[in-house]
Every structure is written in structure tokens, then in C-alpha cells.
C-alpha positions in Angstrom: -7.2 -21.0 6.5 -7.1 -18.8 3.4 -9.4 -19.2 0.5 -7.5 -20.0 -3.2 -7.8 -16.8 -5.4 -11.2 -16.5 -7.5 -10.6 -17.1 -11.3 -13.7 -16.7 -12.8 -15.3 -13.2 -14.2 -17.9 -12.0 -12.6 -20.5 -9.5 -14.8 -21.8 -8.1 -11.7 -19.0 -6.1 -10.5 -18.8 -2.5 -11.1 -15.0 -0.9 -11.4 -16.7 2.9 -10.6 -18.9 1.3 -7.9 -16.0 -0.4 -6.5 -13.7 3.3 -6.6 -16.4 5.2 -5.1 -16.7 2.6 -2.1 -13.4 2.6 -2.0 -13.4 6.3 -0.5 -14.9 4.4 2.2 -12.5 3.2 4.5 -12.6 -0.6 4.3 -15.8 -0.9 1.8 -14.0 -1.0 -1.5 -12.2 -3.9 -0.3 -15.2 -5.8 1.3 -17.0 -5.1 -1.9 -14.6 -6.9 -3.5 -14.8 -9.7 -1.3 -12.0 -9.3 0.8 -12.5 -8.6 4.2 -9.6 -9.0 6.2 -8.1 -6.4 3.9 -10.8 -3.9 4.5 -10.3 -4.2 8.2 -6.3 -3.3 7.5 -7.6 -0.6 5.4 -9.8 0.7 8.0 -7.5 0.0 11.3 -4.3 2.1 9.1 -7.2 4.9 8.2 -7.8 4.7 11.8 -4.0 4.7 13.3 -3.4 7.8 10.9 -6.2 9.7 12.3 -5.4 8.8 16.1 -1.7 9.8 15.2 -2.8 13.3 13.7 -5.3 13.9 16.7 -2.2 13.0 19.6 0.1 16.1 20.4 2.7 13.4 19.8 3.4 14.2 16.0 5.1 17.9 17.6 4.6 19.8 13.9 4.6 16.7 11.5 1.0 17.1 11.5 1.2 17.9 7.3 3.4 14.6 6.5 0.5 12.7 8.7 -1.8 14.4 6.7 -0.9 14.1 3.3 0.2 10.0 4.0 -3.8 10.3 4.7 -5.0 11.6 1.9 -2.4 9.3 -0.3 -3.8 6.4 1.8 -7.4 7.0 0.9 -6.6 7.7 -2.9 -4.7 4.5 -2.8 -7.9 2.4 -1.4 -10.3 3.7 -3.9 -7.8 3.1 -7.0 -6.9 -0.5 -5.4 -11.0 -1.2 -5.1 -11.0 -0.4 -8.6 -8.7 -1.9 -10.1 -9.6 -5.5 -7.9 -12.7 -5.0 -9.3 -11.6 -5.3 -12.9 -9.5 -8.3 -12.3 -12.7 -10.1 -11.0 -15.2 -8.6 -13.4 -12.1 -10.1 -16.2 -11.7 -13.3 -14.5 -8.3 -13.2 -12.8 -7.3 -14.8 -10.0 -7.7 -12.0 -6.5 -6.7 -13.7 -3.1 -7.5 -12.0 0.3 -4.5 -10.0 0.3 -3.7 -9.0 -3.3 -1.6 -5.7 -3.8 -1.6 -5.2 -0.3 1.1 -7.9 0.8 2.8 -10.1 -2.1 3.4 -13.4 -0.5 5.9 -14.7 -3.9 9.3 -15.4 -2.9 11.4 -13.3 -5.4 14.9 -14.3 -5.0 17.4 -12.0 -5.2 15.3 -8.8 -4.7 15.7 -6.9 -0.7 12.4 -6.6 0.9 12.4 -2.5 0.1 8.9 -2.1 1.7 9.4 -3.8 4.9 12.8 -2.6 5.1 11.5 1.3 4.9 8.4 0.2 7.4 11.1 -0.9 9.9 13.0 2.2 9.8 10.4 4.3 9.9 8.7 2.5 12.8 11.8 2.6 15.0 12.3 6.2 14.2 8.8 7.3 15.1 9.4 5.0 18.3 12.8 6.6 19.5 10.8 10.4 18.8 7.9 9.7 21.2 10.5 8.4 23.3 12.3 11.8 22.9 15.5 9.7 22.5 15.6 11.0 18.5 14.1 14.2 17.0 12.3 12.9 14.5 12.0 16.4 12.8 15.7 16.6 12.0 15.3 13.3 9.8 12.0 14.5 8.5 14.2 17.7 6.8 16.1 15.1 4.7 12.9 13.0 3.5 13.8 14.1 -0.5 17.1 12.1 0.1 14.4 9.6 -0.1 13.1 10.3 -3.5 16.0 10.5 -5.1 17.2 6.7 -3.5 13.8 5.5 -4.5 14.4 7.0 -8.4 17.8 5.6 -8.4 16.2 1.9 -7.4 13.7 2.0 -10.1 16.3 2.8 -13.1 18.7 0.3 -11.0 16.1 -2.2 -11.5 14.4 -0.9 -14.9 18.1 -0.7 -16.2 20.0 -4.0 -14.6 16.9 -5.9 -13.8 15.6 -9.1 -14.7 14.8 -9.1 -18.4 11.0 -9.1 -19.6 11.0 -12.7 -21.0 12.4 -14.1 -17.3 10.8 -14.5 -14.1 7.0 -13.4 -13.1 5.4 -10.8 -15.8 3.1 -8.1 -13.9 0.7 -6.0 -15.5 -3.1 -4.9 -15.4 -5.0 -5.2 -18.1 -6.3 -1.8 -20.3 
């Protein structure tokens, strides 16, 4: 059973304490207080590793690589930031910016959607039934379709004064 979110501030949490443990796979997190997270955090740090040691990649070492190092930038800056929502007084559940479990109507599940296709592609190349390279050459297709669904959205979105308002405090 999952614990309800913390809302009350907390003057004993450190933001830089909380980044510089976040280098450590899983530790920013459990700082924090949320420890099934850290063990995702640690178990995807892991997977990546495991992935870049296997002779399975065949050349897409550097894309394993820099998903790494974005991964690890990406726990230390997510510590962080947790850490000022606690030390402020804002709710933080077990899962928070990892997995957002609101139901936004209307919106396509992007993320899951790109986790999918990416799985079944790396799937079909280690079973040699798709070279995985020759979708790898067209990966700033990518950018540009992410770009064109932020404007989409920033553009023809939901207007500020509707629906839930997200932001972090300065």
C-alpha cells in the first residue's frame, strides 16, 4: 500500500546534499525518502551498464553511453529538486516525476508510447529480425517530432487558467 504524499516542510533537508547523493545511483532518492524509486534508479543504472558491457549493442555503444550519462544527470537534478519540495512543504509521493499516475484526458501517453517502440525495436535487433542501426541513422527525425509536439501543445494546448498548473518553485 502506498504512503499519501508528505506536505509538511522539513528544515533538515539539504537541496546540494540531496544533488550530490543523487550522483549515486539510488541515494538521492532514498535520501529523499523514497525508496522504491531509488531501487528503479539503481536497477535502470544497472540495465544500462549490463547493455553497454554485452557485445549485443553491435556499435551503439555511444547512444548507450550518453542515455547513461543523461540518466545520472537526471537522478542528481530530480534528488534535488525533491528535496526543495520537501524542505518547502509540498506534497512528494513515492513515485513523483518518475511516473505521473493523474489521468489527463485527452493527452496520448508520449512516454510510454516511445518506451514501447523502442523496446520492441531493441527486441527484434538482438533477435537479428531488425537492424536496429538503420533506425538509429534516423534518431533526429525524433527531435524534430518531439519540437513539433511541444509548440503543438505550447500553441493549441490547454490554456494556463484550465486543468492542472505545473511548476517548481524559484
Amino acid at each position: 500500500m502506498a504512503m499519501p504524499p508528505s506536505s509538511y516542510a522539513l528544515s533538515n533537508v539539504s537541496p546540494p546534499l540531496a544533488f550530490f547523493l543523487g550522483l549515486i545511483p539510488g541515494v538521492g532518492a532514498i535520501y529523499n525518502g523514497q525508496y522504491a524509486k531509488g531501487l528503479v534508479h539503481a536497477l535502470i543504472v544497472g540495465l544500462v551498464i549490463s547493455i553497454l558491457n554485452s557485445h549485443a549493442v553491435n556499435g551503439l555503444e555511444p547512444i548507450f553511453a550518453i542515455l547513461l550519462m543523461v540518466w545520472w544527470f537526471y537522478m542528481a537534478m530530480e534528488a534535488y529538486h525533491t528535496a526543495r519540495k520537501r524542505q518547502a512543504g509540498e506534497p512528494v509521493d513515492e513515485y513523483s516525476s518518475l511516473i505521473d499516475f493523474r489521468s489527463h484526458t485527452g493527452q496520448a501517453p508520449v512516454a510510454g508510447i516511445a518506451l514501447i517502440v523502442l523496446g520492441i525495436a531493441l527486441l527484434l535487433h538482438t533477435l537479428d529480425l531488425f537492424n536496429f542501426e538503420y533506425l538509429v541513422r534516423y534518431w533526429p527525425a525524433l527531435l524534430i517530432v518531439a519540437g513539433v509536439y511541444l509548440l503543438w501543445g505550447r500553441f493549441f494546448g490547454e490554456p494556463a487558467g484550465q486543468g492542472d498548473m505545473r511548476h517548481e518553485r524559484q
